[in-house]
N, C-alpha and C positions, 0 to 999 in steps of 0.2 A: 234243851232240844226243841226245836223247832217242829211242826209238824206241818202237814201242805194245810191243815185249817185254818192256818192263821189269818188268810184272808192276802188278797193281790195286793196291796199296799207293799207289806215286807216283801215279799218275791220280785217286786218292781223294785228296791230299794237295794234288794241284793246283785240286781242284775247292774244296776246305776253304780254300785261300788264296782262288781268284777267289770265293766267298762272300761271303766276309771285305770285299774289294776292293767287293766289292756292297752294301754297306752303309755304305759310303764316305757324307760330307756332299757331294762333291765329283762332280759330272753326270759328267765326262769319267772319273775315276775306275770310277765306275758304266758308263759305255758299254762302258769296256773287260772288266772285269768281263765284261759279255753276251755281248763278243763273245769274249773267252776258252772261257768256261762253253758259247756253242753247240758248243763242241769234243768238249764233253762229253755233250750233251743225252741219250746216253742211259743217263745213270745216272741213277739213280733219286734222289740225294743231289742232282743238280744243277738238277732239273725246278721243287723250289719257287722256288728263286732266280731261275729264269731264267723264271718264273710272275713274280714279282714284276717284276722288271726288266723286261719286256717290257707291264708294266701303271705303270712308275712314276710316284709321282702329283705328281714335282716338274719334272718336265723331259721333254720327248717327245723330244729328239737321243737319252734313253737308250731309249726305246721305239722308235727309229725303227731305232737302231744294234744294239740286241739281234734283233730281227728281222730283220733285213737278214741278220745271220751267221746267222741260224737256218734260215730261208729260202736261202742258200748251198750249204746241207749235203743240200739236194737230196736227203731220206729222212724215212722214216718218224718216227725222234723231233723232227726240228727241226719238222713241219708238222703234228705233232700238239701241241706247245708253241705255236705260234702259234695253232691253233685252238682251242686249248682257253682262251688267252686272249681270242682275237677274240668268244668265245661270252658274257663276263662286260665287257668292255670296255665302257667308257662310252661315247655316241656321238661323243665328242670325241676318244678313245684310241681309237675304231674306224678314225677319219679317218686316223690317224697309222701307225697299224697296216696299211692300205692303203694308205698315200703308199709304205711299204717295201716291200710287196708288187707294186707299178706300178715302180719302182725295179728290184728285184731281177728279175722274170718278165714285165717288158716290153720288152726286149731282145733274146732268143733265142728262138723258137718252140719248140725243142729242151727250154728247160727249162721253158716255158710247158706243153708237153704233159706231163712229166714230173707235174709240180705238179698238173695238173689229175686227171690217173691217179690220186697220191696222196691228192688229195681225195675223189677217187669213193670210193675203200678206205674213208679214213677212216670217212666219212658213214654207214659200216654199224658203227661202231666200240662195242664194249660201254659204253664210258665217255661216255653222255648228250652232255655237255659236248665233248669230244672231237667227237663227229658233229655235233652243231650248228652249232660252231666251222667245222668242212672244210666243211660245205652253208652256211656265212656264205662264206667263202671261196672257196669253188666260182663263186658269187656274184659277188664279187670279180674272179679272172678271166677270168670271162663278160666283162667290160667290160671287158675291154686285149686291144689288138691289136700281139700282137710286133712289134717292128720289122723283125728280120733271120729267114728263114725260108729252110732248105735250099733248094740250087741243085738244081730240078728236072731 
């Protein structure tokens, strides 16, 4: 087992493989890849790939499945990778990109609020793209209502 001490060398080396794994001919190859690479989302080496992955243009299980870990990760760089792709998405990759987001932050209220916090942030965020994406999204969870919501 690996632990985060190990030092940025390995964590740079793992992100260099799931790349790698991201450029696979092979969808399922690719899904994992995304969902590896959210582990990583905030290094800066792994943002184009998982830009890409989360936009790809042969298969939505890896759009659906990069997202879903990104969204997970319940922070600042996975929901800044999602909106920053939801901001350039196709409206057909916008679809699919909100199936994972109704998926992942329709469930808990707990992390619906979360998500919604992190979108407000965003939407003030220097990087254009970036704040459009979070107020697309913001968007987005306006229209789901959690399922499970604390015991008052």
């Amino acid at each position: 087992m690996i632990s985060r001490g190990v030092g940025p060398e390995l964590r740079r080396a793992a992100v260099v493989a799931l790349c790698a794994l991201g450029r696979s001919r092979d969808a399922g190859d690719r899904a994992d890849a995304g969902c590896g690479l959210a582990a990583f989302a905030e290094l800066p080496e792994a943002v184009e790939a998982l830009l890409a992955l989360v936009l790809d243009p042969d298969d939505t299980f890896v759009t659906r499945a990069t997202t879903g870990a990104l969204l997970r990760r319940m922070d600042r760089a996975g929901l800044a990778v999602v909106a920053s792709a939801l901001a350039v998405a196709e409206p057909g990759h916008g679809d699919w990109i909100a199936t994972a987001v109704v998926d992942v932050l329709g469930v808990f209220a707990d992390d619906w609020d979360d998500a919604a916090r992190w979108c407000d942030k965003l939407s003030q965020d220097a990087d254009q793209r970036v704040a459009r994406g979070a107020r697309e999204l913001r968007g987005i969870l306006a229209g789901i209502e959690p399922v499970l919501r604390p015991v008052q």
